[in-house]
ROZA-980311 format. One record per residue (C-alpha): residue in one letter; chain; x, y, z. Coordinates in Angstrom, 1 decimal, padded with zeros to 4 digits. Example, Ala and Ser with C-alpha at 12.3 -4.5 7.8 and 13.67 -1.06 7.14 Angstrom:
// residues 2
DRENPA	A	A	012.3	-004.5	007.8
DRENPA	S	A	013.7	-001.1	007.1
//
This chain:
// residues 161
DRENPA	X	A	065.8	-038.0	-017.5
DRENPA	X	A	062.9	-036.7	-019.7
DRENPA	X	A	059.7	-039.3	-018.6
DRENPA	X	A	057.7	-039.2	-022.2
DRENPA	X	A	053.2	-039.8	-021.5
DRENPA	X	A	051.6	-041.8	-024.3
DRENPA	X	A	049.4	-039.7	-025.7
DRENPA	X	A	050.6	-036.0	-024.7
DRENPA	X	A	053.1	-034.4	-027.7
DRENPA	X	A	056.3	-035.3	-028.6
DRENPA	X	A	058.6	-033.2	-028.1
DRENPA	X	A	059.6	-031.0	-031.2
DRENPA	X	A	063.0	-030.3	-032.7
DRENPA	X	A	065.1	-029.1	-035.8
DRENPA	X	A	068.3	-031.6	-036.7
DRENPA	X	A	069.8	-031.3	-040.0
DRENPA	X	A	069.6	-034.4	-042.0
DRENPA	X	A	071.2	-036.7	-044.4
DRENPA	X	A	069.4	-034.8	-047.2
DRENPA	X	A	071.9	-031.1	-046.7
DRENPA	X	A	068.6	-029.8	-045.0
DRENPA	X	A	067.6	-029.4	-041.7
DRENPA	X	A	064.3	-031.4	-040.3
DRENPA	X	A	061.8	-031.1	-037.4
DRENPA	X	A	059.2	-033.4	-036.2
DRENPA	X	A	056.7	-030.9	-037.0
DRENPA	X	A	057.4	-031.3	-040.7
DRENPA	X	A	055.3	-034.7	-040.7
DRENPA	X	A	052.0	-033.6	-039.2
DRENPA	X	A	049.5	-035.3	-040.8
DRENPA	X	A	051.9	-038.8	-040.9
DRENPA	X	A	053.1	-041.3	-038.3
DRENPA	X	A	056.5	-041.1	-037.9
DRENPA	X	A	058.2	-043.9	-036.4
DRENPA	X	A	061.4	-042.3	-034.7
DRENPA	X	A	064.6	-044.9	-033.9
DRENPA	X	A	067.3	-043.5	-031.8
DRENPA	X	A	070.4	-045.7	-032.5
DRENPA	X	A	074.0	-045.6	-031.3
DRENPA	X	A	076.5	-045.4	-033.8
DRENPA	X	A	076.2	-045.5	-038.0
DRENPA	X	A	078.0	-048.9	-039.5
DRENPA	X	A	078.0	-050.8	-036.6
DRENPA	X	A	076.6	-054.2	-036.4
DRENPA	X	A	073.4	-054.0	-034.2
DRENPA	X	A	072.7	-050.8	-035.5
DRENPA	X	A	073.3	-051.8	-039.5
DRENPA	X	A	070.5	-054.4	-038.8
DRENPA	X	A	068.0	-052.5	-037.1
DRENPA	X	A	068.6	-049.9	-040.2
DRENPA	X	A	068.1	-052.9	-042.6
DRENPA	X	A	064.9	-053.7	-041.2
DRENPA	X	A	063.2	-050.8	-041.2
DRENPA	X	A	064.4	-050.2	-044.5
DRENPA	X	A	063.0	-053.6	-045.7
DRENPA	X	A	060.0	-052.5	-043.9
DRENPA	X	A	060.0	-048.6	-045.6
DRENPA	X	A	057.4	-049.7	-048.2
DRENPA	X	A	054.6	-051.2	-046.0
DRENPA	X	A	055.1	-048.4	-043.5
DRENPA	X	A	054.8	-046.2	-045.7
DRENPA	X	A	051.2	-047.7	-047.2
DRENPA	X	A	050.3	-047.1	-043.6
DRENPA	X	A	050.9	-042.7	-043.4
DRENPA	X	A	053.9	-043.5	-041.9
DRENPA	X	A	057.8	-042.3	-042.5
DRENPA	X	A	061.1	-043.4	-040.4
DRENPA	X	A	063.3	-041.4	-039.3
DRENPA	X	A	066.7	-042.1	-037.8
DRENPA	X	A	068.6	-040.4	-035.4
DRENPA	X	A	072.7	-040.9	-033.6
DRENPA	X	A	074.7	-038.7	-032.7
DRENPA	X	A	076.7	-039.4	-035.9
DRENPA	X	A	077.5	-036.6	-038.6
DRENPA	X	A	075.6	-035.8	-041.5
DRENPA	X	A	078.7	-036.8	-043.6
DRENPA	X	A	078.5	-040.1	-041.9
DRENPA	X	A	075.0	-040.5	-042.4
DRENPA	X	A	075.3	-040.1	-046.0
DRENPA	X	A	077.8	-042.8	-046.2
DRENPA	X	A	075.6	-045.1	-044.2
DRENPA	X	A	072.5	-044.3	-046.2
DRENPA	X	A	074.9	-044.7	-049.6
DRENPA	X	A	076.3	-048.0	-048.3
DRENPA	X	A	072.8	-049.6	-047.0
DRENPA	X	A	070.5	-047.8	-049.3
DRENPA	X	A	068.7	-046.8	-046.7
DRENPA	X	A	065.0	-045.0	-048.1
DRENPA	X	A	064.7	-042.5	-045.6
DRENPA	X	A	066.1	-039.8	-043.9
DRENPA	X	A	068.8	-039.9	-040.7
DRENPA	X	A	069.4	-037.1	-038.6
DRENPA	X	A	072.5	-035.6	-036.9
DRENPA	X	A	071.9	-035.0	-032.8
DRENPA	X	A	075.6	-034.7	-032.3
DRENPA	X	A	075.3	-032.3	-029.5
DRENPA	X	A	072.5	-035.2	-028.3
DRENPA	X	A	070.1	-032.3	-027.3
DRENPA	X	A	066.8	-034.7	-029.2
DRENPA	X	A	068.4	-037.2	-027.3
DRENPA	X	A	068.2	-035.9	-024.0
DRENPA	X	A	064.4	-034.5	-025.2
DRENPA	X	A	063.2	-038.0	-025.9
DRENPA	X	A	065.1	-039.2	-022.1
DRENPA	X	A	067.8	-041.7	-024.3
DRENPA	X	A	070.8	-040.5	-023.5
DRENPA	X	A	071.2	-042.1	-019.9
DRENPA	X	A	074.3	-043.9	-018.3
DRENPA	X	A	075.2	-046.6	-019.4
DRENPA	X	A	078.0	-050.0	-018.0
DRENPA	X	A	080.5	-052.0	-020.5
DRENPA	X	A	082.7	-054.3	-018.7
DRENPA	X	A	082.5	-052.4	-015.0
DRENPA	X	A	083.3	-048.9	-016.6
DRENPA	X	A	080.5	-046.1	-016.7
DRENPA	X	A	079.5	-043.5	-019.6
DRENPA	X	A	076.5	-041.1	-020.8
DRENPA	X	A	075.7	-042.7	-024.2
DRENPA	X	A	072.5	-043.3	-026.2
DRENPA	X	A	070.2	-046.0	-025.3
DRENPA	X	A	068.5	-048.0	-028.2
DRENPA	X	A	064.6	-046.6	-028.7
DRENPA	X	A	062.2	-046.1	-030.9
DRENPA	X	A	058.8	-043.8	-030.7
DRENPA	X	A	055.8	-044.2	-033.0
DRENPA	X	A	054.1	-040.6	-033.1
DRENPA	X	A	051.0	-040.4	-034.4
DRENPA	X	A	049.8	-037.7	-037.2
DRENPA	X	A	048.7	-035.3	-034.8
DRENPA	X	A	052.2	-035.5	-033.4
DRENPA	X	A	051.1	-037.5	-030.1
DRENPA	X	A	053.1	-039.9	-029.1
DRENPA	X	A	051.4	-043.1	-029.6
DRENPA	X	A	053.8	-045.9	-028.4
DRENPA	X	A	057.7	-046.3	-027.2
DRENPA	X	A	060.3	-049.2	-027.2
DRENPA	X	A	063.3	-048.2	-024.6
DRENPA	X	A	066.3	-050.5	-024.7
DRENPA	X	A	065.0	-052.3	-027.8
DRENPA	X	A	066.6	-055.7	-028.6
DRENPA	X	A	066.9	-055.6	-032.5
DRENPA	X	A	065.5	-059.1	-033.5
DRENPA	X	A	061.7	-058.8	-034.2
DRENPA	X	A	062.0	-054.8	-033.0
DRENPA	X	A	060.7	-053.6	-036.8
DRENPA	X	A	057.9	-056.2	-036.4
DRENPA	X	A	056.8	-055.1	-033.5
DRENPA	X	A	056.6	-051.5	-034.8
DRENPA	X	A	055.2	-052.4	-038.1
DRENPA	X	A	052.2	-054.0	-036.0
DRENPA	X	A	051.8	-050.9	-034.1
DRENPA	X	A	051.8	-048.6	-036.8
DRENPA	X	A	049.2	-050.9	-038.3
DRENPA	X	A	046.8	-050.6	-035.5
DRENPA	X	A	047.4	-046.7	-035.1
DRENPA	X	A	046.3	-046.4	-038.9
DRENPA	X	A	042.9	-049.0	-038.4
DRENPA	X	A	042.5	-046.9	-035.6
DRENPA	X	A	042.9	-043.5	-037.2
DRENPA	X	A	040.6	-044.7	-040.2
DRENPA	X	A	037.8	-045.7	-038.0
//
């Protein structure tokens, strides 16, 4: 498993995305990105942590900073999400989990005694020089976008000083 260091660069790469094009982390030098790995489109965990950030889109992004979201979903699937949740921003395809395994999130995982590889909830708050700046691993979804917001809060008082 892939052990990310605060501060060193996170890890590039080139997914295609809800929008028909293709994306890299490199396109957002010069923002924060806030990037939230999360398991599957429409399901209930991951509908709410999609839901806050997008209630949170506008104040992150009065703070440099844009959210991306990745699964190992389709784009096609991601569209529907988006078009169901109106979610603001941008989610990316990783269905051969290759970012995954980049950002160390696809790990094994245990449901009722039987073993799998499968993506582990996460989030990573990169900064605008494309450092990563802060990581949640195995995030619990109630108060997670809080938590980021506050971060990405601090990075930008910190970035303006």
């Amino acid at each position: 498993m892939t052990q990310l260091q605060i501060g060193e660069l996170a890890p590039d790469f080139n997914l295609p995305a809800s929008n028909g094009e293709n994306v890299s982390l490199s396109d957002y030098r010069g923002k924060n990105v806030v990037l939230y790995f999360y398991p599957k489109d429409m399901t209930t965990a991951c509908i709410q942590e999609s839901c806050d950030f997008r209630d949170a889109n506008a104040e992150m992004l009065k703070h440099n900073t844009v959210i991306l979201g990745i699964s190992l979903d389709t784009v096609k699937s991601h569209q529907n999400f988006i078009a169901k949740k109106e979610l603001p921003f941008l989610l990316l395809a990783d269905t051969e989990h290759a970012v995954c395994e980049l950002y160390g999130v696809w790990q094994l995982k245990k449901l009722y005694g039987r073993e799998y590889m499968g993506l582990v909830r996460s989030t990573f708050l990169i900064d605008a020089a494309g450092k990563l700046a802060q990581e949640w691993r195995k995030v619990r979804v109630k108060g997670h976008t809080l938590q980021v917001l506050e971060a990405v809060q601090q990075l930008q008082q910190a970035a303006q000083r």
